[in-house]
C-alpha positions as CSV (number, residue, x, y, z in Angstrom):
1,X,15.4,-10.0,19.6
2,X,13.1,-7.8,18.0
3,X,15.5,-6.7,14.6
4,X,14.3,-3.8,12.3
5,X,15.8,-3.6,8.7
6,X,15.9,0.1,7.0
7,X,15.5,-0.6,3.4
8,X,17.7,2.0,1.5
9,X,17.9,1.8,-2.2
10,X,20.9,3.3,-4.3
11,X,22.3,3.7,-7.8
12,X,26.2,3.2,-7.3
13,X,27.1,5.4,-4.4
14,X,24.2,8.0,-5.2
15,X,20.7,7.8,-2.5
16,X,18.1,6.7,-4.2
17,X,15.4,5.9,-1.8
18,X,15.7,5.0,1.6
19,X,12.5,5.3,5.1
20,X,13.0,9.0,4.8
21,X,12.2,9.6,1.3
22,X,9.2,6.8,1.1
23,X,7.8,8.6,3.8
24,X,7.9,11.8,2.1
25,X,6.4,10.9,-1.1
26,X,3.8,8.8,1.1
27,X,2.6,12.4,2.6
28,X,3.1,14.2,-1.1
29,X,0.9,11.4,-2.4
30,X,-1.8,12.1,0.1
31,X,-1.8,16.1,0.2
32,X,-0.8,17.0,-3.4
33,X,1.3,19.9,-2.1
34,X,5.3,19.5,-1.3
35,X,5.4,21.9,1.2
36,X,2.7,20.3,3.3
37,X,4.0,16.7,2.9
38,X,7.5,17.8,4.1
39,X,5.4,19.3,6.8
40,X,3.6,16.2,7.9
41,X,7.0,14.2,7.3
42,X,9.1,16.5,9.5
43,X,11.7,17.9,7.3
44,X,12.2,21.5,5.3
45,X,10.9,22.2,2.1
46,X,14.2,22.4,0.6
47,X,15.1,19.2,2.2
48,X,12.4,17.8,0.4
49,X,12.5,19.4,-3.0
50,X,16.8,18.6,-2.9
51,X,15.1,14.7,-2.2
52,X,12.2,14.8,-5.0
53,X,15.0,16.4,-7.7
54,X,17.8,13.9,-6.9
55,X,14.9,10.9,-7.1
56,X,13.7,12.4,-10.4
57,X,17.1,12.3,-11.6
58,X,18.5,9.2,-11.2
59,X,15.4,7.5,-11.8
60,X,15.8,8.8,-15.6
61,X,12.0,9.8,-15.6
62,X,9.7,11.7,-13.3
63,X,8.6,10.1,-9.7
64,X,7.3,13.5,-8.5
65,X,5.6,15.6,-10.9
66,X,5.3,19.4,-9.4
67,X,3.9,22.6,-11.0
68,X,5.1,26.1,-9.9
69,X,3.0,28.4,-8.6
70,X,1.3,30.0,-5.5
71,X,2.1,30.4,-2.0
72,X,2.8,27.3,-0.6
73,X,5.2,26.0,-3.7
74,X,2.7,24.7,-5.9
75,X,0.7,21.5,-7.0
76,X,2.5,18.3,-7.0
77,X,1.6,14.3,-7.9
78,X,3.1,11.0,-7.7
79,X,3.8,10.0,-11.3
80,X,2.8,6.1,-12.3
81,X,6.2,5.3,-11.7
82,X,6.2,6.7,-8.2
83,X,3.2,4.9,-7.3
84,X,5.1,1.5,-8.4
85,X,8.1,3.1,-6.2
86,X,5.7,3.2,-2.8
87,X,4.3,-0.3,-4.2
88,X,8.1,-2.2,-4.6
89,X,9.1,-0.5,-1.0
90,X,5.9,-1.2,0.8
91,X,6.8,-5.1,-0.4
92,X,9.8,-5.0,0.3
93,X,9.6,-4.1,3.7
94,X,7.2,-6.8,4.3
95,X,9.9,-9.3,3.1
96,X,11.9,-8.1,5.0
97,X,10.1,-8.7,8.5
98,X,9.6,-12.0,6.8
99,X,13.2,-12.3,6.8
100,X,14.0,-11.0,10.1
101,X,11.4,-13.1,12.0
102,X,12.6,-16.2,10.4
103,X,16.4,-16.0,11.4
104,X,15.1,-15.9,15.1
105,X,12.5,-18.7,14.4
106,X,13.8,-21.9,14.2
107,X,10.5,-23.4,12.4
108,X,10.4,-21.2,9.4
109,X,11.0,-22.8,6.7
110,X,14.7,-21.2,4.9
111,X,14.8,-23.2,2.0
112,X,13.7,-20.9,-0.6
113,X,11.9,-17.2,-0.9
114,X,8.5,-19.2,-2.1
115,X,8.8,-21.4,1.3
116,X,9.6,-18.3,3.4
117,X,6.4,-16.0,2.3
118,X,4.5,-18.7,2.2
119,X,4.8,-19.5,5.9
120,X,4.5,-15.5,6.5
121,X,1.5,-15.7,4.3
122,X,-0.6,-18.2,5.7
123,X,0.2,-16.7,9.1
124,X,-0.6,-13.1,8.4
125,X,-3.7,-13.4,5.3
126,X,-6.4,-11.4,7.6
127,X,-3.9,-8.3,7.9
128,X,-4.7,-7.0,4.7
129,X,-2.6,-9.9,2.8
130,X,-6.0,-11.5,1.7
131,X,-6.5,-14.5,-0.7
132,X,-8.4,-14.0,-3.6
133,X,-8.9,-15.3,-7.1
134,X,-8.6,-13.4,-10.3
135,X,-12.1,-13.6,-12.0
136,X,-11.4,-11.1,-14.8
137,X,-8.5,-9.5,-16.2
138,X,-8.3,-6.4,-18.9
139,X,-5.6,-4.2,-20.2
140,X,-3.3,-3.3,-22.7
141,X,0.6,-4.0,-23.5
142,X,1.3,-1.5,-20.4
143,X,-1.3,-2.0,-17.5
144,X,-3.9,-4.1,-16.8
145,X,-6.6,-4.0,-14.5
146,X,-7.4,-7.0,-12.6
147,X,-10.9,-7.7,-10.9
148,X,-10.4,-9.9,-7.8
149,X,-13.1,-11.8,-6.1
150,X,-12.4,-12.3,-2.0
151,X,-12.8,-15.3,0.1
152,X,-16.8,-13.4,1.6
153,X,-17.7,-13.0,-2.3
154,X,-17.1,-9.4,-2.4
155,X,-14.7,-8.2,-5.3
156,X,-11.9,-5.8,-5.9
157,X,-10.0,-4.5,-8.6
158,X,-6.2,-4.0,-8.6
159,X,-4.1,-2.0,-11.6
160,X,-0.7,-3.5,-12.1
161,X,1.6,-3.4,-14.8
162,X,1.5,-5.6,-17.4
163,X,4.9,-6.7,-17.7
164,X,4.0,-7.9,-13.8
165,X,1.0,-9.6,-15.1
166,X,3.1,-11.7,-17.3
167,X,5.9,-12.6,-14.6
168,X,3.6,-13.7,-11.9
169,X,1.3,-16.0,-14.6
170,X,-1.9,-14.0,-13.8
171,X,-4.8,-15.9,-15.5
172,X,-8.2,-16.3,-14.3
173,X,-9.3,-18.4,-11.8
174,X,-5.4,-18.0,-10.5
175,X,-5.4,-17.3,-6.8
176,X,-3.0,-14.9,-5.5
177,X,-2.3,-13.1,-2.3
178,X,-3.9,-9.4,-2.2
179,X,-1.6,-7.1,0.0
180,X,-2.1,-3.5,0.9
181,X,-1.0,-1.5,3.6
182,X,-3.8,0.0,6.7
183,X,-2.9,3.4,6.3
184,X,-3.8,3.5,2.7
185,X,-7.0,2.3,3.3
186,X,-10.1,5.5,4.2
187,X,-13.0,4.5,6.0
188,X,-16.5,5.2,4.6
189,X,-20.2,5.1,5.2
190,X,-20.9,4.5,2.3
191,X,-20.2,3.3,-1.3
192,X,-18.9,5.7,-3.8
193,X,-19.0,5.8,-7.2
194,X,-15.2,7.2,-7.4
195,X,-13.4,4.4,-8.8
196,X,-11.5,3.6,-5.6
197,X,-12.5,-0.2,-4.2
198,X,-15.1,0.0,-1.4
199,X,-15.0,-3.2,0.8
200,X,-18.1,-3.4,3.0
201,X,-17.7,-4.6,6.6
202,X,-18.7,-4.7,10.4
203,X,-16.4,-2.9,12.7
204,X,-15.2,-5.4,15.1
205,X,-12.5,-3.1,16.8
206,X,-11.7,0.5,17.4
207,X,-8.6,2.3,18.8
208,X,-8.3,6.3,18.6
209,X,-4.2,7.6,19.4
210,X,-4.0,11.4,19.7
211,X,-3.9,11.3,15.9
212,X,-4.7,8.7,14.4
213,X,-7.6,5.6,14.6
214,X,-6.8,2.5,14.2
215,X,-9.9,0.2,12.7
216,X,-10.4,-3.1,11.8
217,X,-13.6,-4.9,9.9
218,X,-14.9,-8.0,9.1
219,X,-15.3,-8.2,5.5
220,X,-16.9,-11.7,5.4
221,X,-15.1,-15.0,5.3
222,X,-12.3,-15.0,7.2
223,X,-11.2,-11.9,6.4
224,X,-10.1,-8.9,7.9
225,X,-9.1,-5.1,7.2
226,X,-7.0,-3.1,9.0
227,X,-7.5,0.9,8.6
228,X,-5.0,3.4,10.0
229,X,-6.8,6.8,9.8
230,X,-6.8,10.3,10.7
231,X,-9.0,11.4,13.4
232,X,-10.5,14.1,11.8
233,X,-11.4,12.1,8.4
234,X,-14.1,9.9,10.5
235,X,-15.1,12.9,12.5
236,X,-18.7,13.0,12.8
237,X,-18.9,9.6,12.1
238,X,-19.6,8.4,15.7
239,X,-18.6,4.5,14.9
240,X,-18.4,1.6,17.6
241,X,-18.1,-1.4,17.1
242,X,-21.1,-3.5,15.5
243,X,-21.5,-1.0,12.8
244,X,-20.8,-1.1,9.2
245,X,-18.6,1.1,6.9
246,X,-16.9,0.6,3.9
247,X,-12.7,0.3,3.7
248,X,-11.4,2.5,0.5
249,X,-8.3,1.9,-1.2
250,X,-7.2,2.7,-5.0
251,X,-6.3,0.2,-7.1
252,X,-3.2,1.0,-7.9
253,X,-2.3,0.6,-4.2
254,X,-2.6,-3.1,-4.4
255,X,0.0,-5.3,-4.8
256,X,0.1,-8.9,-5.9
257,X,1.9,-11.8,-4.5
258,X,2.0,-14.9,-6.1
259,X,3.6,-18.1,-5.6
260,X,5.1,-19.8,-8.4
């Protein structure tokens, strides 16, 4: 069996998010334009604005915030409490598979959620669920911004909210799992001063689709990351493996797990 859960979220009877809408703000978030991320998600620009309005709504504050203006519709960004929306459904959909391969496989432990990811975990760290340990930790009584050192010695920094911090006992010297997903992650040559995390590695595989690459370096330890890219954002770059780049994610596209 090979089971696929579509993780639809509602308020009462009314849509609230569901594969279809993720995938839309996933494109907004990249191209800052509407009309080009209902473009590269394959439905109409009203579909999409009808979508972003009825999201906005119910969520009681904005998850899309668009300006008016010009040809193509106007400027839009995902809001902080978007971002957190693409971070809860990312998550969830990796329960999920969690779930899913567990009902077919007898030796996964059922017991309890902690016993089920931890399983997954241990299984699946080097695909971007890396372990790390928290070595400092700022903020304020909304966010905070955690710096995260990986199993190589190299060090991240994730932005979370703080009422998160709180529920998953961050402290430092705490080691928690580091998830985030390949496509977020941009390939580099080199280190920017940008405030985006820049993970320096070997490439130790590379497969290019019609569209997209799909990359994966060795960022010391025993860990790996896994890039899904467009072609023409490494263009130029003429990369085999051997060679070193940098993997670029934001912060606030990491997620923490921890097990309590």
């Amino acid at each position: 069996m090979d089971l696929k859960a579509l993780l639809t979220l509602n308020d009462g009877q009314k849509l609230f998010a569901n594969p279809r809408r993720i995938k839309l703000l996933q494109h907004l978030q990249q191209t800052g334009s509407i009309s080009q991320g209902a473009r590269d998600a394959g439905i109409s620009y009203k579909a999409a604005w009808d979508a972003i309005n009825d999201m906005n709504i119910l969520a009681g504050q904005e998850v899309v915030h668009s300006e008016k203006g010009g040809k193509g519709g106007g400027g839009a960004k995902i809001t902080p409490f978007g971002e957190r929306l693409l971070q809860l459904y990312s998550l969830m959909d990796q329960m999920q598979d969690m779930a899913l391969k567990a009902l077919v496989d007898a030796a996964v432990p059922m017991g309890s959620l902690q016993e089920l990811m931890a399983h997954f975990s241990l299984e699946t760290s080097a695909r971007n669920q890396l372990l790390v340990e928290v070595t400092a930790l700022q903020g304020d009584s909304l966010s905070d911004n955690l710096k995260l050192r990986l199993q190589g010695g190299q060090e991240v920094e994730a932005s979370i909210t703080h009422t998160s911090t709180a529920k998953l006992g961050l402290v430092v010297g705490k080691k928690v799992i580091l998830l985030f997903k390949a496509p977020s992650v941009a390939i580099r040559l080199h280190s920017e001063d940008d405030g985006n995390n820049h993970l320096r590695g070997v490439v130790t595989s590379l497969t290019t689709g019609e569209q997209r690459s799909e990359i994966a370096l060795d960022i010391g330890g025993t860990d790996l990351v896994y890039a899904s890219v467009k072609n023409e954002s490494i263009a130029g770059f003429n990369l085999a493996e051997g060679d070193y780049c940098y993997a670029s994610f934001t912060p606030s596209n990491a997620i923490i797990a921890s097990m309590k």
